[in-house]
Each structure stands twice: as C-alpha cells, then as structure tokens.
PAVEX-241778 format. One record per atom (N, C-alpha, C, CB): x, y, z; residue number from 0; residue in three letters. Coordinates in steps of 0.2 Angstrom, whole numbers. Each point is the difference from the previous one (the first is absolute). Glycine has a CB too. Example, Ala and Ser with C-alpha at 12.3 -4.5 7.8 and 13.67 -1.06 7.14 Angstrom:
! PAVEX-241778
      xx      yy      zz   pos   code
      66     -28      39     0    ALA
      -4       6       0     0    ALA
       4       6       0     0    ALA
      -9      -6       6     0    ALA
       7      11     -10     1    SER
       4       6       1     1    SER
      -4       5       3     1    SER
       6      -3     -10     1    SER
***
This chain:
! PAVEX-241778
      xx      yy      zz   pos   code
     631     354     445     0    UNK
      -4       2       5     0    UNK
      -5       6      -2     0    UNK
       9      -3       8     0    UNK
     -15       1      -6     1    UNK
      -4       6       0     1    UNK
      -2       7       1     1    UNK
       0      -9      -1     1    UNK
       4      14      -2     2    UNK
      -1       7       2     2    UNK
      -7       3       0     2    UNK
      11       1      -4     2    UNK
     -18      -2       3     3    UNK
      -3       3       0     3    UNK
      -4       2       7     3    UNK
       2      -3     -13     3    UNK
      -1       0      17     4    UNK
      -3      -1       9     4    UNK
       5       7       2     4    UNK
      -2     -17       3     4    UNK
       6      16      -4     5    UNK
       6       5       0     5    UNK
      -2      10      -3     5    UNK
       7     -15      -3     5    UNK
      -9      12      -3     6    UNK
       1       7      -5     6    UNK
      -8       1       4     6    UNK
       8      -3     -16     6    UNK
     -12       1      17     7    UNK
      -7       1       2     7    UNK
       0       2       8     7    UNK
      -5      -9      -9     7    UNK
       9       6      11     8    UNK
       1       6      10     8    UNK
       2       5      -2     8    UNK
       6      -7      10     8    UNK
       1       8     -16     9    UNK
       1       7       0     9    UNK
      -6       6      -3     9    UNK
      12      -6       0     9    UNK
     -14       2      -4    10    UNK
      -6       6      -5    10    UNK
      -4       0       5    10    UNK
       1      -3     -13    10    UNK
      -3      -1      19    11    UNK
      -6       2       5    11    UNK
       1       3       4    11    UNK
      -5      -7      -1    11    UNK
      14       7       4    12    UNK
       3       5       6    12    UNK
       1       7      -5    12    UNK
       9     -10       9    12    UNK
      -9      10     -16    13    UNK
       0       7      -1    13    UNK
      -4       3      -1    13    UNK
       7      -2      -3    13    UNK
     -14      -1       2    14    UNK
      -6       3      -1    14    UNK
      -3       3       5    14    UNK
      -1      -7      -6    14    UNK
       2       4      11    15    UNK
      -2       0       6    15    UNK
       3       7       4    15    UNK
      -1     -14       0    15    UNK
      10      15      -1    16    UNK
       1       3       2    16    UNK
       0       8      -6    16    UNK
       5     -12      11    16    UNK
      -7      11     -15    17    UNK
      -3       5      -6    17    UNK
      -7       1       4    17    UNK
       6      -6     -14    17    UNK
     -12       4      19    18    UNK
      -4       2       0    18    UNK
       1       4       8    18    UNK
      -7      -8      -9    18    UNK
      12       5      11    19    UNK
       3       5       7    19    UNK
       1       8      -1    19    UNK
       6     -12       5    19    UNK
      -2      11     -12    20    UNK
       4       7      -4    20    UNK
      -8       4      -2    20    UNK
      14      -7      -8    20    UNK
     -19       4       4    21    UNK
      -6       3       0    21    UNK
      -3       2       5    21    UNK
       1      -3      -7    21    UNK
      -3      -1      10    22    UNK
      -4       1       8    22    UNK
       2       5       3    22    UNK
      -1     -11       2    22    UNK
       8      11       0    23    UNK
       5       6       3    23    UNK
      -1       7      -4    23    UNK
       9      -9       3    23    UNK
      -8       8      -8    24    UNK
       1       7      -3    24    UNK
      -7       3      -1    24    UNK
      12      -3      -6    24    UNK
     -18       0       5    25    UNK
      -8       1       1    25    UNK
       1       4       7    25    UNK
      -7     -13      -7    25    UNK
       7       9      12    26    UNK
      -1       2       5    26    UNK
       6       9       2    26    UNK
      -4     -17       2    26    UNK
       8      14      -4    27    UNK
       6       7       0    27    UNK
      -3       6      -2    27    UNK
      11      -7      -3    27    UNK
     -13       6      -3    28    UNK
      -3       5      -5    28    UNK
      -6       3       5    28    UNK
       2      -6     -13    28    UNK
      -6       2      16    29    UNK
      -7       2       4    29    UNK
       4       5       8    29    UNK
     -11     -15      -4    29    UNK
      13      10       5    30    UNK
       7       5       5    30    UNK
       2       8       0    30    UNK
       7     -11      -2    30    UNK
      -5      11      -4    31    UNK
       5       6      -3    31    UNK
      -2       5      -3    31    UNK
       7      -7      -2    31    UNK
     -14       3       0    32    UNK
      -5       5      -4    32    UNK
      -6      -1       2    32    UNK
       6       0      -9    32    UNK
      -5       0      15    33    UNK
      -7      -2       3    33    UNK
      -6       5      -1    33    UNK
       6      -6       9    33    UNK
      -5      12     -10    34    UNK
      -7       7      -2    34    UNK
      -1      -3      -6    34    UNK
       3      12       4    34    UNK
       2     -11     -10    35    UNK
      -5      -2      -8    35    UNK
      -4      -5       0    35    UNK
       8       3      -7    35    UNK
      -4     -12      12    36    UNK
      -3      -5      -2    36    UNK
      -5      -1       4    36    UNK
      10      -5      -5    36    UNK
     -11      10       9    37    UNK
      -6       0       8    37    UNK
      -5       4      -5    37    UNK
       8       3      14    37    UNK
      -6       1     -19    38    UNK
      -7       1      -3    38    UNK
      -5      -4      -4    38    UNK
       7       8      -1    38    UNK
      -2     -13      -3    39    UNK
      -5      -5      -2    39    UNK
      -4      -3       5    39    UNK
       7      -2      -7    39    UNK
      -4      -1      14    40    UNK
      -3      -3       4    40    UNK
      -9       7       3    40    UNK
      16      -9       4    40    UNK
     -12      13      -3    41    UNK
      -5       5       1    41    UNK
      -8       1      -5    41    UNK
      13       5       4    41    UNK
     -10      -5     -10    42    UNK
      -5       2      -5    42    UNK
      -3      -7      -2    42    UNK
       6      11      -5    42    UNK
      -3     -16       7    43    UNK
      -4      -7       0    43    UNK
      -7       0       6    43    UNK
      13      -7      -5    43    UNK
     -10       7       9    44    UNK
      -3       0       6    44    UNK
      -5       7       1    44    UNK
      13      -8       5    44    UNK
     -12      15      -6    45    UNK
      -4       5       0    45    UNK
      -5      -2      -7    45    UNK
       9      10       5    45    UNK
      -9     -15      -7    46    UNK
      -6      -2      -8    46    UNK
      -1       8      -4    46    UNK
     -10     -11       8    46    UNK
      16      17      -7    47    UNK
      -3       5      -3    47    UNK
       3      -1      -9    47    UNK
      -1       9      14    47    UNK
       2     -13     -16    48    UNK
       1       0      -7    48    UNK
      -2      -7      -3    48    UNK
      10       8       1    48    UNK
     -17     -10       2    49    UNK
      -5      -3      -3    49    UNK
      -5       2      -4    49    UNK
       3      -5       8    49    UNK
      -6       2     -10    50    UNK
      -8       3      -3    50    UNK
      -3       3       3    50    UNK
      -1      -7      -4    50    UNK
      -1      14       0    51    UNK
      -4       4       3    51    UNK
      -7      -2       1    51    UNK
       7       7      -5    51    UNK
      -9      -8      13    52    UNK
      -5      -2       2    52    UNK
      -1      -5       2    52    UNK
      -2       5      -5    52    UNK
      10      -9       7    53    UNK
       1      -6       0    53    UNK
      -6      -1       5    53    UNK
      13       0      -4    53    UNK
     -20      -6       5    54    UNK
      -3       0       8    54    UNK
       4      -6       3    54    UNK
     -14       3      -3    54    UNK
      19      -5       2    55    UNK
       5      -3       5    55    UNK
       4       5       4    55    UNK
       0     -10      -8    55    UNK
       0      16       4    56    UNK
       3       4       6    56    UNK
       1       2       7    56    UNK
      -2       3      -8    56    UNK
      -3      -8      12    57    UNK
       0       2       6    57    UNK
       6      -4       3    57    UNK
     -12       5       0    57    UNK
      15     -11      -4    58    UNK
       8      -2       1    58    UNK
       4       4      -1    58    UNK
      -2     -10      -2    58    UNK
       4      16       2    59    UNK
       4       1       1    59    UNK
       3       3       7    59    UNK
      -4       0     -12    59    UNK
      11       0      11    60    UNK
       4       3       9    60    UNK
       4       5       1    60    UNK
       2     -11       2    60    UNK
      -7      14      -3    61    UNK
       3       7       1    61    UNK
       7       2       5    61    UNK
     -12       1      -3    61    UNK
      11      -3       8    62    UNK
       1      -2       7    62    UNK
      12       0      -2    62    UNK
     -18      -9       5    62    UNK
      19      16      -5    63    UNK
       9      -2      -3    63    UNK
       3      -5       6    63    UNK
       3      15      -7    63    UNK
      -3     -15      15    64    UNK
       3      -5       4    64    UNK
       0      -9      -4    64    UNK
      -6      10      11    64    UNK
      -2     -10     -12    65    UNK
       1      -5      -3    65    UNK
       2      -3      -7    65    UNK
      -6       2       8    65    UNK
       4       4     -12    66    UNK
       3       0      -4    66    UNK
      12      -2      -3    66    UNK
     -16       8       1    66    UNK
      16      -7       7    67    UNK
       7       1       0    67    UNK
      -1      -7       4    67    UNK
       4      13      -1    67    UNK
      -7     -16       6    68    UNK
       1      -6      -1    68    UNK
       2      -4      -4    68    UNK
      -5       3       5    68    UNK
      -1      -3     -10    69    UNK
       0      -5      -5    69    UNK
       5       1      -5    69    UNK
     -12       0       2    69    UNK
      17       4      -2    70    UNK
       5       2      -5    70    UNK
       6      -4       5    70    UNK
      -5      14      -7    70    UNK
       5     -11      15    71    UNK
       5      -7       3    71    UNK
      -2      -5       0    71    UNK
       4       5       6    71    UNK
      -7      -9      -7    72    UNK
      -5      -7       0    72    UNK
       4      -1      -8    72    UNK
     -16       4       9    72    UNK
      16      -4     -13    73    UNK
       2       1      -5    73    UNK
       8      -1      -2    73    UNK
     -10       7       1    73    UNK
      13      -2       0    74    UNK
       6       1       3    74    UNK
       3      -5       4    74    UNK
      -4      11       0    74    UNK
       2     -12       6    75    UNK
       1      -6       3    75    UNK
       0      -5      -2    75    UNK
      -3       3       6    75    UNK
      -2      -5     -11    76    UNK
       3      -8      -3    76    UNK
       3      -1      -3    76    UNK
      -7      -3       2    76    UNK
       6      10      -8    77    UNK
       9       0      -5    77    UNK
       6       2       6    77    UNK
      -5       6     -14    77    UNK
       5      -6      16    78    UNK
       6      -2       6    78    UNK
       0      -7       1    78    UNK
      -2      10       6    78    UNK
      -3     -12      -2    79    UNK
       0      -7       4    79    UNK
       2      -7     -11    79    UNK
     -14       5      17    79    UNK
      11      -1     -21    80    UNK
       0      -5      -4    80    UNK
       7      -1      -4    80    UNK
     -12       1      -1    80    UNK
      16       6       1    81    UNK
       6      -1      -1    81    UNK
       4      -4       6    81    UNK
      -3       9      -8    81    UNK
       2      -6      13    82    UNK
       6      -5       5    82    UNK
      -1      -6       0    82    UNK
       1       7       7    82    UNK
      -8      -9      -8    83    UNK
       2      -9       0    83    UNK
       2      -3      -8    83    UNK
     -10      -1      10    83    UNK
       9       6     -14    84    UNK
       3      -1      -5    84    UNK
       9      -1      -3    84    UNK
     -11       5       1    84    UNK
      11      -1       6    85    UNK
       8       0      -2    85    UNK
       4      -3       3    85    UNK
      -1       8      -3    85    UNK
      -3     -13      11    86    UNK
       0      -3       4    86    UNK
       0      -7      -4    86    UNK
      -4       9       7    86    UNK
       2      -8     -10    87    UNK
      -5      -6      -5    87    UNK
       9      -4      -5    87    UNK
     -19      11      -4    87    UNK
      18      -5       2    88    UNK
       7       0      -7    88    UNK
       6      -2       5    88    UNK
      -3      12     -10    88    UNK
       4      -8      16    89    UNK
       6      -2       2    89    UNK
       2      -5       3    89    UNK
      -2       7      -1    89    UNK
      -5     -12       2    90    UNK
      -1      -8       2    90    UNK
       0      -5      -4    90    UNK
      -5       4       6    90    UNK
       4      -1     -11    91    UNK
       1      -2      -7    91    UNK
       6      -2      -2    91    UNK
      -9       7      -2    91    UNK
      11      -1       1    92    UNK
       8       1      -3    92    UNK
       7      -7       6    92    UNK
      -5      20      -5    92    UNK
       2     -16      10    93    UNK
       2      -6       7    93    UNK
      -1      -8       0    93    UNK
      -5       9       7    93    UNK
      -1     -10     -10    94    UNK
      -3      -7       0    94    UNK
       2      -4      -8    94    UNK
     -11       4      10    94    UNK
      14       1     -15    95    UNK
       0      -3      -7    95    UNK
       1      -6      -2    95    UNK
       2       8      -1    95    UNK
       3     -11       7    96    UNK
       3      -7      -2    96    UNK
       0      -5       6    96    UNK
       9       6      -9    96    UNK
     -16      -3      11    97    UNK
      -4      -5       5    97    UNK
      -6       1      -2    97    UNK
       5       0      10    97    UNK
      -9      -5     -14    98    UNK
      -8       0      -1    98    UNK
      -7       3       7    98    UNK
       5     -12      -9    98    UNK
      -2       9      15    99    UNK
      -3       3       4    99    UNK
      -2       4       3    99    UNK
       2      -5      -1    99    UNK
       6       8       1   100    UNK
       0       6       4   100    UNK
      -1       8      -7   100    UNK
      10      -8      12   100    UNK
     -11       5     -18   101    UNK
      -2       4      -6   101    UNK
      -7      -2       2   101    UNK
      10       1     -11   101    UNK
     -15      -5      13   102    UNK
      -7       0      -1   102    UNK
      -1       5       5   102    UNK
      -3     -12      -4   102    UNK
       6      14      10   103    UNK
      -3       1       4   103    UNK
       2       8       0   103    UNK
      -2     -12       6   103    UNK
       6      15     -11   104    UNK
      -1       4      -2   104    UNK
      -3       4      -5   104    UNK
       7      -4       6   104    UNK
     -10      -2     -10   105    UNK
      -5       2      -4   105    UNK
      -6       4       3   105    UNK
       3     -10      -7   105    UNK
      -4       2      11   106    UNK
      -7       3       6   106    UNK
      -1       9       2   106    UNK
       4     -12       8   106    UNK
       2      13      -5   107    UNK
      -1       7       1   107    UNK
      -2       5      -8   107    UNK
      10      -3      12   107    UNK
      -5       2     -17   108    UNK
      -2       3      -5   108    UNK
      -9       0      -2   108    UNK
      13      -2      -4   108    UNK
     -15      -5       6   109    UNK
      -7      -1      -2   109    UNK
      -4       5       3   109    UNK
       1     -13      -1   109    UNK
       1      13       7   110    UNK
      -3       4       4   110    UNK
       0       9      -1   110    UNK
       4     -11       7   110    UNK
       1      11     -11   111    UNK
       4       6      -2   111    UNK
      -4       3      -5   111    UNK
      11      -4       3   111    UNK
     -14      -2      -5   112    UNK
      -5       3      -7   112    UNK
      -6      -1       2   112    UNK
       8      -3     -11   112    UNK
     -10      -2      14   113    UNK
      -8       2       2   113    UNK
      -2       6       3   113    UNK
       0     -10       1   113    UNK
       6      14       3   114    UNK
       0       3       4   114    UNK
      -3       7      -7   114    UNK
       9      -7      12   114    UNK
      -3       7     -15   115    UNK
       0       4      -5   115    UNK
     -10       1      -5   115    UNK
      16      -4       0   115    UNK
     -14      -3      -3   116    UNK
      -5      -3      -1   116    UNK
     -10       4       2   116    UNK
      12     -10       3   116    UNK
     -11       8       6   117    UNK
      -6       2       2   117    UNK
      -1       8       0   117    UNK
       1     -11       6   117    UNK
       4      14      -6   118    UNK
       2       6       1   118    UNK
       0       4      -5   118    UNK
       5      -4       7   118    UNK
      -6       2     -13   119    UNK
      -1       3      -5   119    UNK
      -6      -3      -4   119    UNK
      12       3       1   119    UNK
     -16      -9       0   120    UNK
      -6      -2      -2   120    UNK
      -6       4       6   120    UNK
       6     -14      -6   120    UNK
      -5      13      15   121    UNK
      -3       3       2   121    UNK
       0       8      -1   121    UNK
       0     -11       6   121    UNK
       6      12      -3   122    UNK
      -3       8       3   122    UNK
       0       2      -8   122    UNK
       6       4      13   122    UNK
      -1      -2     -18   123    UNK
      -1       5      -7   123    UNK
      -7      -4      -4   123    UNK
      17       3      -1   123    UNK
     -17      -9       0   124    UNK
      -5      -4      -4   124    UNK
      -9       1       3   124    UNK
      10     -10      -4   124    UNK
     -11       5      11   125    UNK
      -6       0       3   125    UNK
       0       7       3   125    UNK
       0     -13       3   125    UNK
       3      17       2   126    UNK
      -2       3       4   126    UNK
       1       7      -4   126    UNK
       3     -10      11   126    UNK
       1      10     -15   127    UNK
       2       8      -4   127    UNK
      -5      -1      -5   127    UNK
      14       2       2   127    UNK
     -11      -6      -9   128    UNK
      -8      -1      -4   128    UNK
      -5       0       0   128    UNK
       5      -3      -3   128    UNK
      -7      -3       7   129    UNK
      -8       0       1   129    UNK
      -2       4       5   129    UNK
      -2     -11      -5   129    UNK
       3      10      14   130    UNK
       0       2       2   130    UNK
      -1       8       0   130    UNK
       4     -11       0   130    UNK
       0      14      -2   131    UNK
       1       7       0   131    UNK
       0       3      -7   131    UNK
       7       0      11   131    UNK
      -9      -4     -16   132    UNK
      -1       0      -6   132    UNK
       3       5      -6   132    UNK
     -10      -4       6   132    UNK
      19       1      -4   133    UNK
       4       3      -2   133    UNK
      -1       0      -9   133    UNK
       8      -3      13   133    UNK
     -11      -3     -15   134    UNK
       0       0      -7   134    UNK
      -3       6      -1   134    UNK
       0     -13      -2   134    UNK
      -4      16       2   135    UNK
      -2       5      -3   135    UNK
       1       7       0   135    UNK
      -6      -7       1   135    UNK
      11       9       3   136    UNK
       7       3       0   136    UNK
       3       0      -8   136    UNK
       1      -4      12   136    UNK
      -1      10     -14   137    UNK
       8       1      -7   137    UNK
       5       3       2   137    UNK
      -7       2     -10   137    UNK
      10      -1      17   138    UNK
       3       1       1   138    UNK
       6      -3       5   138    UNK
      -9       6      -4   138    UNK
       6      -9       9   139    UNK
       1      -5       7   139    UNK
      -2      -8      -1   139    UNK
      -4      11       7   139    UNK
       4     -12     -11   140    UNK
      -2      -8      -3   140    UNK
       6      -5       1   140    UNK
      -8       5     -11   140    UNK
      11      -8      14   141    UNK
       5      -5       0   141    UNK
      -3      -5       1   141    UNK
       8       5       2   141    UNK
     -12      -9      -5   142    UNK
      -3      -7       0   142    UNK
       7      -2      -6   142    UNK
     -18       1       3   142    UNK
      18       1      -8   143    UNK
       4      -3      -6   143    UNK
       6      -1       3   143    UNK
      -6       5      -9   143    UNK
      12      -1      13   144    UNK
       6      -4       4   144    UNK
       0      -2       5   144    UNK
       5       6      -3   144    UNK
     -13      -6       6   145    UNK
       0      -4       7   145    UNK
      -2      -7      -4   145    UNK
      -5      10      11   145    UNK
       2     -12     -21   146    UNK
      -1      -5       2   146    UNK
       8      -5      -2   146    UNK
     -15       3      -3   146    UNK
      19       2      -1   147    UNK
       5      -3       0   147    UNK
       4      -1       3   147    UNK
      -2       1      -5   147    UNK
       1       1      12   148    UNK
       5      -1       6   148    UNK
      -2      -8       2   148    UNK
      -1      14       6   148    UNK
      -7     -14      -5   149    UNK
      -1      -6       3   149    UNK
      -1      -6      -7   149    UNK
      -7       8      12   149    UNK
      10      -9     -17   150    UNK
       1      -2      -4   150    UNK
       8      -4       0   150    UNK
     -10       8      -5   150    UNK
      12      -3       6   151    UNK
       8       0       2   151    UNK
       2      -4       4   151    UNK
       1       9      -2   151    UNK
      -5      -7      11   152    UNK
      -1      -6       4   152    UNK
      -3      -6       1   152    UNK
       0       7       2   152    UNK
      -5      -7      -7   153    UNK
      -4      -7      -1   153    UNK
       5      -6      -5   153    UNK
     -13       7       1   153    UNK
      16      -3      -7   154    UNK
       3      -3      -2   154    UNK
       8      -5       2   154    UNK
      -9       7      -5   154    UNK
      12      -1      10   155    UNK
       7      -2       5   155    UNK
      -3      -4       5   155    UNK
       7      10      -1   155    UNK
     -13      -9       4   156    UNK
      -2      -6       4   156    UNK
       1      -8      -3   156    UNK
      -8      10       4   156    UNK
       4      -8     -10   157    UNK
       1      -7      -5   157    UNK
       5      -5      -1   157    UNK
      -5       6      -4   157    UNK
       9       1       4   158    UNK
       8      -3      -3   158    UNK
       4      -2       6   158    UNK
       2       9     -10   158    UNK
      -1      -4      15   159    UNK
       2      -4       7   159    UNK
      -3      -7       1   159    UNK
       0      12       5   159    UNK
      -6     -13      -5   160    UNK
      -1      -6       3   160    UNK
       0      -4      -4   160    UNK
      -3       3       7   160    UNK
       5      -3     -13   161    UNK
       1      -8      -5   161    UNK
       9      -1       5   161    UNK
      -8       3     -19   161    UNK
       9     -12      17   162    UNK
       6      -2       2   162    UNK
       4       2      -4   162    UNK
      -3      -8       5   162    UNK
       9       9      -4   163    UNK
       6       1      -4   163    UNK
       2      -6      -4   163    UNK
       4       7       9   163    UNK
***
C-alpha cells in the first residue's frame, strides 16, 4: 500500500499547525511587549528615521490614537491567522484518514496563510515600505522579515494545496 498520501497529511497538518505556534507567539510577543514592539510601529508610521528631507514626509501619522490602531489592526490578524491555523491543524489531524474531511481542513489553513500572507506583503511591504517609506530607515526597516514571512506563506499555501 501506498504510504505517501499518508506521510504528506501528516507533514501538511504539522506545518500548518507549526504556523499556528508562530502566528501565536508573533502575536503574544506584540501582547506582552506591546511598548518596545509599538515602537517600531510608531517610528514607521511617524516617518521620523527616514531621509532627511524626505518631500514624501507629509505621509507621515503622527496622530499616537491612530497609530495604536494600526498596531491592533496588526495584532488582530496575527491572532485571527493563528486561530484558523490551528483550527486548520486540528481538522487536519481529525480528517487524516478521510481525504475529505483533510481537504477541507487544508481550506482553512489556506486561508490561514493568505491571511498571513496579505498581512505581511500589504501592511509591513506596501503600506510600511513604500508607503511610509520604511526602506530608508537604518533603523525601523522590516521589509527583509516581512518578506520572509510572506514567502513562508506563499510557499505553504503551495504545499497545502497540491493533492496528497
């Protein structure tokens, strides 16, 4: 008989439930440590460790209410991406030795990473780098782990949805 349909639910329910463990503990860390990791969001968003002279400056938001928004906005979806993540794994792990009821627990994981996915290409890539023109920052610069977040995502998306 063939084990590998087999060996391949389990290496995608572990993956999967390996990005719930990250997702969670990202999110926990922004929780627990919410002042240090509120500063990056801060000094991204104040553009004050850009280029001097920057004339895109007048994007910057000064404005701390919203600035704290955008850090729950943030927060929230490493939350929401881990629960369906783990949601995801536990439907998984449920469905292993039902093809069906393991697809439709992929689904959610798919979801789990786009979510991730968008969340780290939009807000930290589009909206923090160019946007708010975090690249030119030596200080406040996470384009380079936001792009391997969304690398990570794009590629467990991949792997989720090939057949077992």
């Amino acid at each position: 008989m063939n084990e590998l349909p087999r060996v391949l639910r389990f290496c995608k329910a572990a993956f999967i439930a390996s990005v719930c463990a990250w997702s969670s503990l990202v999110a926990l860390n922004n929780i627990t440590d919410y002042g240090a990791n509120f500063q990056f969001v801060q000094h991204v968003l104040d553009m004050d460790t850009t280029f001097r002279g920057n004339p895109l400056g007048w994007r910057a938001l000064h404005w701390a209410p919203l600035q704290h928004a955008a850090y729950v906005l943030i927060i929230g979806a490493q939350v929401a991406a881990g629960l369906l993540a783990g949601l995801a794994a536990a439907r998984m792990i449920a469905g292993r030795d039902h093809p069906e009821r393991f697809r439709r627990g992929k689904a959610l994981g798919v979801i789990a990473l786009a979510l991730g996915a968008l969340l780290w290409l939009v807000g930290f890539e589009v909206i923090g780098g160019e946007y708010f023109m975090m690249w030119q920052s030596p200080s406040w610069n996470g384009q380079e782990p936001a792009f391997r977040f969304v690398v990570v995502c794009l590629l467990g998306m991949i792997f989720l949805a090939q057949d077992e």
